[in-house]
C-alpha positions in Angstrom: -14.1 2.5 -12.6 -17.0 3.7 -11.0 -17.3 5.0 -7.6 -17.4 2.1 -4.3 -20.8 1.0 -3.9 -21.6 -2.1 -1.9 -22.7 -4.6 -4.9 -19.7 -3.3 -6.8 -16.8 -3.9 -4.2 -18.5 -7.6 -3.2 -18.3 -8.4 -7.1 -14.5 -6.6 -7.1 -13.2 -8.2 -3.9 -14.3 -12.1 -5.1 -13.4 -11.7 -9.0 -9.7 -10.3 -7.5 -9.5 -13.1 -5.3 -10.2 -16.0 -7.3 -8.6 -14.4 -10.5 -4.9 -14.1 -8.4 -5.5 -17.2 -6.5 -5.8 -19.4 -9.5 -3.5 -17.2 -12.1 -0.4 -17.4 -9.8 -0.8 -21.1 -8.1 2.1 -23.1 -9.6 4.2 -20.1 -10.8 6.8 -21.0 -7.9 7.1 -17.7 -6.5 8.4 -17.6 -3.0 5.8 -15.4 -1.7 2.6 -13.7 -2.9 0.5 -11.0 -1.3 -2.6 -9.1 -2.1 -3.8 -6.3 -1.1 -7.1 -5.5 -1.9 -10.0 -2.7 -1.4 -12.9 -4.3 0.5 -15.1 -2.0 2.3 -15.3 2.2 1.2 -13.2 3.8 2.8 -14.7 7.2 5.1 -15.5 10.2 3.4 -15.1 12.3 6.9 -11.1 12.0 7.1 -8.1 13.4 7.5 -6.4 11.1 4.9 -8.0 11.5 1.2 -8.6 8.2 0.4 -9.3 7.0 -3.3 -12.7 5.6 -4.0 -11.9 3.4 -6.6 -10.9 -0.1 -5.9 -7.9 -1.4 -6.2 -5.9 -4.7 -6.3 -1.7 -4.6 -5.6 -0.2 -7.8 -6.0 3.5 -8.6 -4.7 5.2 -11.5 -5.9 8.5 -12.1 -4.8 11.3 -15.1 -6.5 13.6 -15.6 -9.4 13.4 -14.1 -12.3 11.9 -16.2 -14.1 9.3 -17.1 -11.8 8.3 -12.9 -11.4 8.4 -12.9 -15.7 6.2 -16.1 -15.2 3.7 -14.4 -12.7 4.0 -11.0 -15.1 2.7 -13.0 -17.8 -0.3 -15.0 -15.7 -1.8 -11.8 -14.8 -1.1 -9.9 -18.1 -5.1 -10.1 -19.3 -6.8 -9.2 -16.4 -9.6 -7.0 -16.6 -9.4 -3.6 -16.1 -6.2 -1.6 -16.0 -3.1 -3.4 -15.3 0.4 -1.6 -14.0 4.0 -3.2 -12.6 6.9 -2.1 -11.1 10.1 -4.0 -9.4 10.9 -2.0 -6.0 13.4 -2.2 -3.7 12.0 -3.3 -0.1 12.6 -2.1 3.2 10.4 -3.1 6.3 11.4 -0.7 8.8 8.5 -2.4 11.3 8.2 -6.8 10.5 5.1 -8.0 12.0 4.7 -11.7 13.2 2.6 -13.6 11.0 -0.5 -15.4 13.4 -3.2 -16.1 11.7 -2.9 -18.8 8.4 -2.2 -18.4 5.1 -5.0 -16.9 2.4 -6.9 -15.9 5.5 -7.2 -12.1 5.8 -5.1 -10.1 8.2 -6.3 -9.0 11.3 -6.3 -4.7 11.5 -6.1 -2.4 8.8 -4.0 -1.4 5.9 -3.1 1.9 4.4 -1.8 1.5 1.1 0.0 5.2 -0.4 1.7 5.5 -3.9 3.2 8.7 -3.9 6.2 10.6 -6.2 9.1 12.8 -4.6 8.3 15.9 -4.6 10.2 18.1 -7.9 12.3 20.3 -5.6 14.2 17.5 -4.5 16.6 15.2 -6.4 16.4 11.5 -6.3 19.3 11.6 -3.2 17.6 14.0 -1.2 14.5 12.6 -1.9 15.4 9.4 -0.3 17.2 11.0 2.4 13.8 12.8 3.4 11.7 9.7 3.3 14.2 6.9 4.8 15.9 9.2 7.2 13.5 11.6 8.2 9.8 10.7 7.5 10.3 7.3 8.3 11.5 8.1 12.3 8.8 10.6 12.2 5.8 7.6 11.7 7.6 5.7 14.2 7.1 8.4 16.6 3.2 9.5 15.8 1.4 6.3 14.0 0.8 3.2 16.5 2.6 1.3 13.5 1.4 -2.9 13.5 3.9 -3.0 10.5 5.5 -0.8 7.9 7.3 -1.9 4.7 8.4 0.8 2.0 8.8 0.1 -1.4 11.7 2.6 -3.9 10.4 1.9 -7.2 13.2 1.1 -9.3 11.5 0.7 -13.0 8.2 -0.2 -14.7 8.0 -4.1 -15.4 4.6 -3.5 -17.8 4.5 -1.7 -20.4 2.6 2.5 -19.9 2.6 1.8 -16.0 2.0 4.9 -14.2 5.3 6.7 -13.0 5.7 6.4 -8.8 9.0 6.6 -6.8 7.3 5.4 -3.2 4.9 2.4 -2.7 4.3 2.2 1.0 1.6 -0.2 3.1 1.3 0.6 6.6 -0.3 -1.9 9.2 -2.5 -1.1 12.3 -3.6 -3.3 14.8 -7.1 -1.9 15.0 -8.9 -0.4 12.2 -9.4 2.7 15.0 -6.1 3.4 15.2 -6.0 4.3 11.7 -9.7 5.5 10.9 -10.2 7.5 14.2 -7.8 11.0 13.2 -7.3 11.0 17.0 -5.8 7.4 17.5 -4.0 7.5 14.1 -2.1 11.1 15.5 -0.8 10.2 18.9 -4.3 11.0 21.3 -5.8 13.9 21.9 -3.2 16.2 23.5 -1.1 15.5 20.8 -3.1 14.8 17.7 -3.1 18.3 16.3 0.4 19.2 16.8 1.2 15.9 15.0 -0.7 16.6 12.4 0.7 19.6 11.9 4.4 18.1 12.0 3.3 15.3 9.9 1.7 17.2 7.6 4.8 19.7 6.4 7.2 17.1 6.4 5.0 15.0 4.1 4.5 18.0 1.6 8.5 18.7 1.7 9.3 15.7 -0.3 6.3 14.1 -1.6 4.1 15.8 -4.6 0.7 16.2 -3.1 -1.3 16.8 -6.3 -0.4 12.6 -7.6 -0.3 10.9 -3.8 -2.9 8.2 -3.9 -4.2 6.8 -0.7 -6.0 3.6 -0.3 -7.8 2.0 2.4 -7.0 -2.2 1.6 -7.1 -5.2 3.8 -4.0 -7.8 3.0 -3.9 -11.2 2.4 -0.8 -13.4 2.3 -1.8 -16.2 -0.5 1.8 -18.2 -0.1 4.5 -17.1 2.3 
């Protein structure tokens, strides 16, 4: 796809909207979220975000339901990929605002692989055990929910272990490097902290980075 541009994204965001909106109604999932790119993300930033858009759908149910939502989506334009994950939501926000209305903040959305030095174990060790307090303790976290990727559910999807979307309660506190690191006396040593750990068990030359706004379309 070609780079963000502002007629682009506008004709992106509504095709995405409409197409999942009306693709899944019906397939009796027991909840479905999307998370979508809507506005470019900076070019100035400390995170290197990923200019192309991009649409993630969750669906969660019964089997049949997630082969029936599989199948719903399976002609979409452009190119499609699917994986079943294991969830975790180390920080549950409090729904307040309605359903298919978008949610208040900012999103960023990271699909990343371990990191080849590491087995699967210790890879997962790193991430839940280590990286995960270490957010806690710099990020001003809204919400956080990992995703372990446990196999592909269509067919040639990309290979990624992590799929992670982390919530803010202001678009600052993620887009401003200083809000996003702890303030200014302790931005750059967080960064610093942050930065080696993330590098010990993810593989920085395949991390993509996304910034998406979410939009719970049945809870």
């Amino acid at each position: 796809m070609a780079p963000l541009d502002g007629v682009k994204i506008a004709e992106f965001v509504a095709a995405a909207r409409e197409s999942v909106t009306s693709r899944l109604r019906g397939v009796g999932a027991s909840e479905i979220v999307l998370h979508l790119t809507e506005v470019p993300p900076p070019r100035l930033t400390v995170i290197p975000y990923r200019r192309t858009p991009l649409a993630l759908i969750s669906v969660k149910g019964e089997a049949a339901q997630l082969t029936r939502a599989r199948e719903s989506l399976a002609d979409l334009p452009g190119s499609l990929s699917g994986w079943c994950v294991d969830e975790s939501v180390p920080v549950l926000r409090t729904r307040s605002w309605p359903a298919g209305e978008r949610a208040p903040g900012a999103c960023l959305l990271t699909l990343f692989n371990r990191n080849a030095r590491l087995g699967r174990d210790d890879f997962f060790h790193e991430w839940y055990e280590h990286h995960t307090p270490l957010s806690l303790d710099v990020h001003p976290l809204w919400g956080y929910v990992r995703n372990a990727v446990a196999e592909p559910v269509v067919l040639e999807s990309g290979r990624w272990d992590g799929i992670v979307t982390e919530y803010f309660r202001e678009r600052e506190d993620l887009l401003s490097t200083v809000r996003l690191f702890g303030g200014p006396l302790m931005a750059l040593p967080n960064m610093a902290r942050v930065g080696l750990h993330v590098s010990k068990f993810i593989d920085m030359r395949t991390i993509q980075n996304y910034l998406v706004e979410e939009y719970v379309l049945q809870a």
